[in-house]
Biopython code that builds the backbone (N, CA, C, O; Angstrom):
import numpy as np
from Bio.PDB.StructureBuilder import StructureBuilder

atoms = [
    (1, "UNK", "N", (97.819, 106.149, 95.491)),
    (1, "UNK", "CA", (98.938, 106.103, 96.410)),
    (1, "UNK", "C", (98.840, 107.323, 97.321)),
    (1, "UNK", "O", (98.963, 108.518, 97.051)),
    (2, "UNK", "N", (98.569, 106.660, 98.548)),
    (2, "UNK", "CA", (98.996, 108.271, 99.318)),
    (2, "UNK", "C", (100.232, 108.560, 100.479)),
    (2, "UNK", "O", (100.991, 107.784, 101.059)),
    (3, "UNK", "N", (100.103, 109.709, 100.521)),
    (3, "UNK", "CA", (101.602, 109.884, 100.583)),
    (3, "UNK", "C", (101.789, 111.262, 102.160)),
    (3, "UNK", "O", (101.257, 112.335, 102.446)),
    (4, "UNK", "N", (102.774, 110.424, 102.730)),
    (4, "UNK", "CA", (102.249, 111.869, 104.355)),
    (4, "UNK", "C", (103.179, 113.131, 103.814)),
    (4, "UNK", "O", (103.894, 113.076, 102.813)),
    (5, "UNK", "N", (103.096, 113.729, 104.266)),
    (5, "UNK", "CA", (103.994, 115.281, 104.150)),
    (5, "UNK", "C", (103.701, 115.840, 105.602)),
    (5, "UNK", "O", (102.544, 115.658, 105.982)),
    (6, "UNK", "N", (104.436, 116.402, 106.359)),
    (6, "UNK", "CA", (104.490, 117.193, 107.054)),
    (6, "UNK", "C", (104.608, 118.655, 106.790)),
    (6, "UNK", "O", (105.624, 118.847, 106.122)),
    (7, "UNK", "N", (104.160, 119.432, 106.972)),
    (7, "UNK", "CA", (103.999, 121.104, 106.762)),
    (7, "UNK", "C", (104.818, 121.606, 108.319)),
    (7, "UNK", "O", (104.770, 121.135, 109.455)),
    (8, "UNK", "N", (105.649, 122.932, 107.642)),
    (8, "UNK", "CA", (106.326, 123.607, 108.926)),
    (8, "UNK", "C", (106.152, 125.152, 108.087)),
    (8, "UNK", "O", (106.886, 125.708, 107.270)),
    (9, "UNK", "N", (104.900, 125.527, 108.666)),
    (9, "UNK", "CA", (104.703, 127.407, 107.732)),
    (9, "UNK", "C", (105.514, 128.387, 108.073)),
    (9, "UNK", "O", (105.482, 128.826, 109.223)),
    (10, "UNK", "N", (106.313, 128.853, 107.194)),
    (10, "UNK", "CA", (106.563, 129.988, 107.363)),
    (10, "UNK", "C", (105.965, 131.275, 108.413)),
    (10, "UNK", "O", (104.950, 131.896, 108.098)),
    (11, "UNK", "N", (106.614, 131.532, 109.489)),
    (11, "UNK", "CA", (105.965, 133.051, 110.343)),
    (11, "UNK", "C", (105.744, 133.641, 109.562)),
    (11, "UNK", "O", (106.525, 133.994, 108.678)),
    (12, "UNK", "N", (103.836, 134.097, 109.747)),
    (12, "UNK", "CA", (103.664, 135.703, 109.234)),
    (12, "UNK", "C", (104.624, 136.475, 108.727)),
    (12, "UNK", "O", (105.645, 136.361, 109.405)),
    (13, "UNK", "N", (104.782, 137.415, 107.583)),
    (13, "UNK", "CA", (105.417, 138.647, 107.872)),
    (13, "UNK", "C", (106.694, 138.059, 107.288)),
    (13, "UNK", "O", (107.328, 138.809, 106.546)),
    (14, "UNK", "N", (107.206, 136.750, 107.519)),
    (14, "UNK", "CA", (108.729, 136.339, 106.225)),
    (14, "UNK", "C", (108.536, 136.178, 105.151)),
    (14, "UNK", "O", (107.352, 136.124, 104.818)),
    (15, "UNK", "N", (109.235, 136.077, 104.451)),
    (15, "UNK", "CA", (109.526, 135.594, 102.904)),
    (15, "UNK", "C", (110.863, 134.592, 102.768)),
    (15, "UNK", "O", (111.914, 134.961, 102.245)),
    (16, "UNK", "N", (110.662, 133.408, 103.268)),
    (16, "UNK", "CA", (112.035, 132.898, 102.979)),
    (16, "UNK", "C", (111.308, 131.943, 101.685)),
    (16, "UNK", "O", (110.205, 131.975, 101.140)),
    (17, "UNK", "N", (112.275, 131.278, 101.553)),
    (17, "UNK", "CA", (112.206, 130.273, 100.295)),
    (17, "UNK", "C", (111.281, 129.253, 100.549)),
    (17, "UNK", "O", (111.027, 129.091, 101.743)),
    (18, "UNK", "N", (110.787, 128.623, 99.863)),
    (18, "UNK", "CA", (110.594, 127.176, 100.849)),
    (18, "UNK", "C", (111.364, 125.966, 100.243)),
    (18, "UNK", "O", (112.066, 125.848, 99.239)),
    (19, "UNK", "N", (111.053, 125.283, 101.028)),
    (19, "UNK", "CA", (112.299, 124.337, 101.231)),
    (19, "UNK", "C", (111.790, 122.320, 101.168)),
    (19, "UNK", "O", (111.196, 121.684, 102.038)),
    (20, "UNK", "N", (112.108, 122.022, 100.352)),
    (20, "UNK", "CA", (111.868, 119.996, 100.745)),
    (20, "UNK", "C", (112.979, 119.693, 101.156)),
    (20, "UNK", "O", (114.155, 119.898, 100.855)),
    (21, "UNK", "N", (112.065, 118.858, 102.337)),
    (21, "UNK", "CA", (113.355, 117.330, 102.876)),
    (21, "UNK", "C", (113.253, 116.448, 102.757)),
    (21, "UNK", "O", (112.533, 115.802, 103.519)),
    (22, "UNK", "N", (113.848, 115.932, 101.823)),
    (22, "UNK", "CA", (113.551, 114.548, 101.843)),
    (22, "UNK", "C", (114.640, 113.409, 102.096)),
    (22, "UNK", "O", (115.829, 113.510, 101.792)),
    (23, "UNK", "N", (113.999, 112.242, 102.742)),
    (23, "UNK", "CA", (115.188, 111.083, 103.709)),
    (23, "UNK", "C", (115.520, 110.740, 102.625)),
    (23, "UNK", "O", (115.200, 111.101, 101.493)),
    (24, "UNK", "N", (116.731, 109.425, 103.336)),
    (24, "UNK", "CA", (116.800, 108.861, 102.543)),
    (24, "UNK", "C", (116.721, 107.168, 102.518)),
    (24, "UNK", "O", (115.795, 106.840, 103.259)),
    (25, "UNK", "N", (117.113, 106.459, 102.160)),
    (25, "UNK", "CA", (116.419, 104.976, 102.059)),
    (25, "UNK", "C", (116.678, 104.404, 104.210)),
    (25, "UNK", "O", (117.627, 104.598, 104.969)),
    (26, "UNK", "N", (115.103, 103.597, 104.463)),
    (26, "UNK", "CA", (114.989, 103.409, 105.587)),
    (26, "UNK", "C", (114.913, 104.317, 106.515)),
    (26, "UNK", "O", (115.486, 104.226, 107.600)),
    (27, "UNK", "N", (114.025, 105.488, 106.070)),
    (27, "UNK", "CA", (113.834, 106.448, 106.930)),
    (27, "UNK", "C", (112.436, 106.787, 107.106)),
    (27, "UNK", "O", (111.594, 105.898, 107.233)),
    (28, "UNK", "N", (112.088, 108.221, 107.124)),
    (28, "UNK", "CA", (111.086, 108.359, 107.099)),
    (28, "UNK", "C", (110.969, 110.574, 107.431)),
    (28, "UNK", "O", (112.066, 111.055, 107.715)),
    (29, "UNK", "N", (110.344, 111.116, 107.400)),
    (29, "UNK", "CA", (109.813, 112.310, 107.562)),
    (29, "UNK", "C", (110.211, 112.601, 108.822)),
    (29, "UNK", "O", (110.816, 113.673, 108.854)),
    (30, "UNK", "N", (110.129, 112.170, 109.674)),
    (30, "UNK", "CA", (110.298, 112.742, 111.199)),
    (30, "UNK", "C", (111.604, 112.715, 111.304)),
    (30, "UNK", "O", (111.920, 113.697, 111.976)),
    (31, "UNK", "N", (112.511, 112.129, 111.005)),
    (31, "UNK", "CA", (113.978, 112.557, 110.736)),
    (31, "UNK", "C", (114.080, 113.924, 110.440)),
    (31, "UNK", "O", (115.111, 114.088, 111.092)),
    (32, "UNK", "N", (113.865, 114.950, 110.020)),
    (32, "UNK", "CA", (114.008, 116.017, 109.666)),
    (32, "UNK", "C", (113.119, 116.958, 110.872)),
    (32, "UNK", "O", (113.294, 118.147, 110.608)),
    (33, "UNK", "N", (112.468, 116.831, 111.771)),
    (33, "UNK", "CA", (111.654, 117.349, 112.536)),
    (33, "UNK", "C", (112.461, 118.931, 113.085)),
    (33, "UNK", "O", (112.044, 120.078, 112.923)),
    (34, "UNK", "N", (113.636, 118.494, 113.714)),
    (34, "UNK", "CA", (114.486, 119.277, 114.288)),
    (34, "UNK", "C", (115.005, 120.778, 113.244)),
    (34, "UNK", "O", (115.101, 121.966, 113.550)),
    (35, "UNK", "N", (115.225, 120.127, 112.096)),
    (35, "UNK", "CA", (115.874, 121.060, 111.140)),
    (35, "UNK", "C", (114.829, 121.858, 110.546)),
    (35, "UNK", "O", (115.139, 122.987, 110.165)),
    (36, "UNK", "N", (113.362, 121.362, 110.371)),
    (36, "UNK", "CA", (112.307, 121.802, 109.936)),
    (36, "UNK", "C", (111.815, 122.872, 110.837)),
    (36, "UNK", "O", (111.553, 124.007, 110.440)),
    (37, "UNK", "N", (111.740, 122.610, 111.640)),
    (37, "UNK", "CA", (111.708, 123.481, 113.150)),
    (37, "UNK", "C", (112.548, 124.590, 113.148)),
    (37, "UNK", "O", (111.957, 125.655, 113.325)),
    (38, "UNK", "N", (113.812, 124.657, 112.991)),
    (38, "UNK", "CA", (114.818, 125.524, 112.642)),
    (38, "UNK", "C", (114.839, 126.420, 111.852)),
    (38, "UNK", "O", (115.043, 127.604, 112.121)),
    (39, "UNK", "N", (114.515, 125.697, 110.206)),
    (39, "UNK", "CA", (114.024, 126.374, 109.077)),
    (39, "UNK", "C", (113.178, 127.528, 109.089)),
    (39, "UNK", "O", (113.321, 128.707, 108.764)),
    (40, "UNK", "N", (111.945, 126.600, 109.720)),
    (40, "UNK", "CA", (110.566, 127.258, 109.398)),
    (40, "UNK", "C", (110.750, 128.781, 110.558)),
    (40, "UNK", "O", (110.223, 129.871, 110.337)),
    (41, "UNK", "N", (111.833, 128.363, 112.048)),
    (41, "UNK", "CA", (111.399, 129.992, 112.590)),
    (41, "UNK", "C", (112.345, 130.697, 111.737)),
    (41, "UNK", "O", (112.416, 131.896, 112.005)),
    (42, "UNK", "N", (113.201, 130.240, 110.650)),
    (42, "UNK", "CA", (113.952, 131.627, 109.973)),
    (42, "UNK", "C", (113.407, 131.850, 108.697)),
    (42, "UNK", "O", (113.988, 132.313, 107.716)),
    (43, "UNK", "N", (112.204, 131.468, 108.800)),
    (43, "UNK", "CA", (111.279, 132.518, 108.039)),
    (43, "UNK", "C", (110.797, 131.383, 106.586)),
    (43, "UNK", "O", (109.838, 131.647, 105.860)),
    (44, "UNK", "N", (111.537, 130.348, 106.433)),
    (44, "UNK", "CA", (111.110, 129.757, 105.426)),
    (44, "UNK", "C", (109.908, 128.490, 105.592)),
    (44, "UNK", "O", (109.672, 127.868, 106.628)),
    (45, "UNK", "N", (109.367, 128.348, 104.508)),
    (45, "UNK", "CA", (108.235, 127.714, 103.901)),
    (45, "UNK", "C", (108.562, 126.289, 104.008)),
    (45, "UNK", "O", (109.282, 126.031, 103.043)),
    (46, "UNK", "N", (108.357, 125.138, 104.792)),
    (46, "UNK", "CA", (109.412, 123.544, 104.951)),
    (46, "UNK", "C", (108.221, 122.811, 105.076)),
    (46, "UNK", "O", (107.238, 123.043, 105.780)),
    (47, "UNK", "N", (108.550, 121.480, 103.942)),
    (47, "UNK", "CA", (107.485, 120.612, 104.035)),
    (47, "UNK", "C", (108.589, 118.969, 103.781)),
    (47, "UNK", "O", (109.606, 119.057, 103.094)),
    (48, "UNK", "N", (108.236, 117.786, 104.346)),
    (48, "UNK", "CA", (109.254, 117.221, 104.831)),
    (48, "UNK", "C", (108.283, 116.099, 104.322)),
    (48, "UNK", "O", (107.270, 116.298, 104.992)),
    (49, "UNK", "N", (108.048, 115.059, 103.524)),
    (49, "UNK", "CA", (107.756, 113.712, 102.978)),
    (49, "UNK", "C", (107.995, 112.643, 103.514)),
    (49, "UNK", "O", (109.067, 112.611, 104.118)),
    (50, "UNK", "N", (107.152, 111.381, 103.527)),
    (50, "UNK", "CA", (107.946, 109.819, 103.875)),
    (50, "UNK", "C", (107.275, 109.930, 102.224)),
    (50, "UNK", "O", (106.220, 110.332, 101.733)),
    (51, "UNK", "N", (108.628, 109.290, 101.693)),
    (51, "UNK", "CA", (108.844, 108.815, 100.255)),
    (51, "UNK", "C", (107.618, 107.177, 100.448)),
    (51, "UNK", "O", (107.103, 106.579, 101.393)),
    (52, "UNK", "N", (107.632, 107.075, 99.317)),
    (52, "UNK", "CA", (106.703, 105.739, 99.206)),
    (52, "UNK", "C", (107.156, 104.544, 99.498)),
    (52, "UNK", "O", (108.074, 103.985, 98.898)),
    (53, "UNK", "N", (106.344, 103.961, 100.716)),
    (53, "UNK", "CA", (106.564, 102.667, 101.101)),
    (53, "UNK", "C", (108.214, 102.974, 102.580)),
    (53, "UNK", "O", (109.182, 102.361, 103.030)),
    (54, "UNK", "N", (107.485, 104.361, 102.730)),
    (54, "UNK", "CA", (108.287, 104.716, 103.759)),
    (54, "UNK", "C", (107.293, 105.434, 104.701)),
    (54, "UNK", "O", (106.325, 106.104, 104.341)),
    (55, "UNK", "N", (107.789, 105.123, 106.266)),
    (55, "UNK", "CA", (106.446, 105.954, 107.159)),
    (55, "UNK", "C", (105.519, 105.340, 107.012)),
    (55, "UNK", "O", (105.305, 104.127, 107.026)),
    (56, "UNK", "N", (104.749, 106.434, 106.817)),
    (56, "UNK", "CA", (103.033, 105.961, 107.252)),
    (56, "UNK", "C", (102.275, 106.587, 105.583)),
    (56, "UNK", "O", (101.185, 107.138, 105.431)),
    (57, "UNK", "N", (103.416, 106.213, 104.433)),
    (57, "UNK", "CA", (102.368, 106.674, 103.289)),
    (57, "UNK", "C", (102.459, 105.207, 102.876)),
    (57, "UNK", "O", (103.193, 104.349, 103.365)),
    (58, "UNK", "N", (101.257, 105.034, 101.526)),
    (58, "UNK", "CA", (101.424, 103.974, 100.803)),
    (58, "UNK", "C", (102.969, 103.367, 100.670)),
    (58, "UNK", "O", (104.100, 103.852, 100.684)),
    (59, "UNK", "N", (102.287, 101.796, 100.511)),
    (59, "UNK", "CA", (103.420, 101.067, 99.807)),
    (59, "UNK", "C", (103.198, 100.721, 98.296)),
    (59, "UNK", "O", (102.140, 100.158, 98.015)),
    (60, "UNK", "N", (103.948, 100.957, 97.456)),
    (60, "UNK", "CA", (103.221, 100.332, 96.112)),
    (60, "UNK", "C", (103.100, 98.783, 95.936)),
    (60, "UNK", "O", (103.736, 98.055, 96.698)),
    (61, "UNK", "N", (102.301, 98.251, 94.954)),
    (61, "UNK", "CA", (102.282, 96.942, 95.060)),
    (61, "UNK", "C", (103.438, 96.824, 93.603)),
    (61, "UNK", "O", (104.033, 95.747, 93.578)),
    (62, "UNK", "N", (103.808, 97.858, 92.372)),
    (62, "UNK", "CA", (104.733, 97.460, 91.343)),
    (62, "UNK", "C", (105.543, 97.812, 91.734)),
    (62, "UNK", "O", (106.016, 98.333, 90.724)),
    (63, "UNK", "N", (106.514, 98.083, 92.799)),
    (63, "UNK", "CA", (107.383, 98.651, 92.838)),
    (63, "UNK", "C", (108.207, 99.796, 92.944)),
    (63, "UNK", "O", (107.643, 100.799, 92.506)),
    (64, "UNK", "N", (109.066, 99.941, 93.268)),
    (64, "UNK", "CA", (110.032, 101.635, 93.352)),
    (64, "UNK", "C", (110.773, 101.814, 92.011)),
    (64, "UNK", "O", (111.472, 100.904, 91.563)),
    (65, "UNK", "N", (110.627, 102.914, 91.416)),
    (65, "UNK", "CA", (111.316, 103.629, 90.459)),
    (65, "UNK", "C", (111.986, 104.726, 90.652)),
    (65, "UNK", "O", (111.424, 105.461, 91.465)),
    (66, "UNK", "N", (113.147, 105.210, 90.153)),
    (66, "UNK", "CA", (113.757, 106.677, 90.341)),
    (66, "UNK", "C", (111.926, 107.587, 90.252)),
    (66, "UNK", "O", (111.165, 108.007, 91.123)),
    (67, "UNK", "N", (111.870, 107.543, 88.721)),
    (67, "UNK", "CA", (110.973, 107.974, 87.866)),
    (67, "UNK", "C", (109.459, 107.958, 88.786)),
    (67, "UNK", "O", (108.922, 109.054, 88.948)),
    (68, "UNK", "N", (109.030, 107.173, 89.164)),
    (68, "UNK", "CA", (107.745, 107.160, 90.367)),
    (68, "UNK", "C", (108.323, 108.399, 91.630)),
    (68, "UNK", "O", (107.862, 109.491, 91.961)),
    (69, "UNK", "N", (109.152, 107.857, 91.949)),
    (69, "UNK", "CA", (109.797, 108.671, 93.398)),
    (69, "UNK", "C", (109.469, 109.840, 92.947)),
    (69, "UNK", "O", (108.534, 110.447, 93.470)),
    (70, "UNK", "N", (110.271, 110.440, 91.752)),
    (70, "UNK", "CA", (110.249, 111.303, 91.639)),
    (70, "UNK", "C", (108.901, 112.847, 91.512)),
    (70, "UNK", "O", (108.634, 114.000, 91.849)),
    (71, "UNK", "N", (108.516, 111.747, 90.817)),
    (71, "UNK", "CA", (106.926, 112.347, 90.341)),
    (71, "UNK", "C", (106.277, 112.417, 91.752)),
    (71, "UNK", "O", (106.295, 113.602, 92.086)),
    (72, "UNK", "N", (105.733, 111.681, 92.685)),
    (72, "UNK", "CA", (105.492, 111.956, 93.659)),
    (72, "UNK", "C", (106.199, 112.805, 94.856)),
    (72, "UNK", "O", (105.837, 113.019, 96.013)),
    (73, "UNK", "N", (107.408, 113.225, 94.085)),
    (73, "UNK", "CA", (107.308, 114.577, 95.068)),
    (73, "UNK", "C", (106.995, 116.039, 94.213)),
    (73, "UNK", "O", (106.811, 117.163, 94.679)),
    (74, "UNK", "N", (107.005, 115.673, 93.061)),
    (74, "UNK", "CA", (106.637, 116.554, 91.911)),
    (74, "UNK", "C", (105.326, 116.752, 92.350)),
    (74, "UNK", "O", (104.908, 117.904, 92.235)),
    (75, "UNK", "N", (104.397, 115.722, 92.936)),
    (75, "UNK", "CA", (103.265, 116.057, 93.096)),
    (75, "UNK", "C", (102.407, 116.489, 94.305)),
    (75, "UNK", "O", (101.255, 116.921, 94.263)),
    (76, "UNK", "N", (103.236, 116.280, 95.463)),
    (76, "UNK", "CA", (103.167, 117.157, 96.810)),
    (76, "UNK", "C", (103.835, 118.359, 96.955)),
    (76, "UNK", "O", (103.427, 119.104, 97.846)),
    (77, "UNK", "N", (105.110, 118.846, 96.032)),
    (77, "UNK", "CA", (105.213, 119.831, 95.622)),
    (77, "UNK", "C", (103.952, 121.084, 95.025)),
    (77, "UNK", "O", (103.795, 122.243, 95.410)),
    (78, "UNK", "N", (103.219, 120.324, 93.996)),
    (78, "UNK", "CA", (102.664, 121.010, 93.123)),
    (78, "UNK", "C", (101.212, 121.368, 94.379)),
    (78, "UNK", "O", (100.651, 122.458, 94.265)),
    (79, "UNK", "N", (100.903, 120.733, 95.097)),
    (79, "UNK", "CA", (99.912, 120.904, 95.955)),
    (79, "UNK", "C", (100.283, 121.975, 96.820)),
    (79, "UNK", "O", (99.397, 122.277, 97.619)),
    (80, "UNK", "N", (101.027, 122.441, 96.870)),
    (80, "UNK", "CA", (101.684, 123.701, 97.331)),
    (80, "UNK", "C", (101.488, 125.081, 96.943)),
    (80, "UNK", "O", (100.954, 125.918, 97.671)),
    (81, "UNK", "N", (101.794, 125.231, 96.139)),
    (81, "UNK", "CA", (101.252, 126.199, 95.056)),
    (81, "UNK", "C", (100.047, 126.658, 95.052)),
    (81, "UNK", "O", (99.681, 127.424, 94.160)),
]
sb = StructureBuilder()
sb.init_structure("model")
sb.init_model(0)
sb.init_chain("A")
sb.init_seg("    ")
for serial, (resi, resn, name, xyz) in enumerate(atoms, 1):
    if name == "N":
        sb.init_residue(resn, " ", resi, " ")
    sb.init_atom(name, np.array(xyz, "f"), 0.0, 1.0, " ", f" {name:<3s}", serial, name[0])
structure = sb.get_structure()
């Protein structure tokens, strides 16, 4: 399954937090463009997802689960690090 993320880096020289956005049903990642933009010049770390079978990532062929959803941001998370 693959899955888009958008990246918004932190400026040199900050330390803010970083931060997920994620939509919500019938959306997609670029919804958040504006706020990510915002985020990222006050110094924080923003990475913004189309959840599965949203956007331009995979669709599954079994279906949506809390439990799937979840893990897949558990796991563009962890690619972070």
């Amino acid at each position: 399954m693959s899955l888009r993320a958008l990246h918004w880096p932190r400026p040199a020289g900050t330390n803010g937090i970083p931060i997920v956005l994620i939509h919500g049903l019938a959306s997609n990642c670029r919804l958040w463009d504006g706020a990510a933009r915002h985020l990222a010049a006050l110094g924080h770390d923003v990475i913004a997802l189309d959840l599965r079978g949203h956007g331009l990532s995979d669709k599954p062929n079994d279906g949506y689960s809390v439990a799937s959803v979840a893990q897949d941001v558990i796991d563009v998370v962890s690619t972070l690090s």
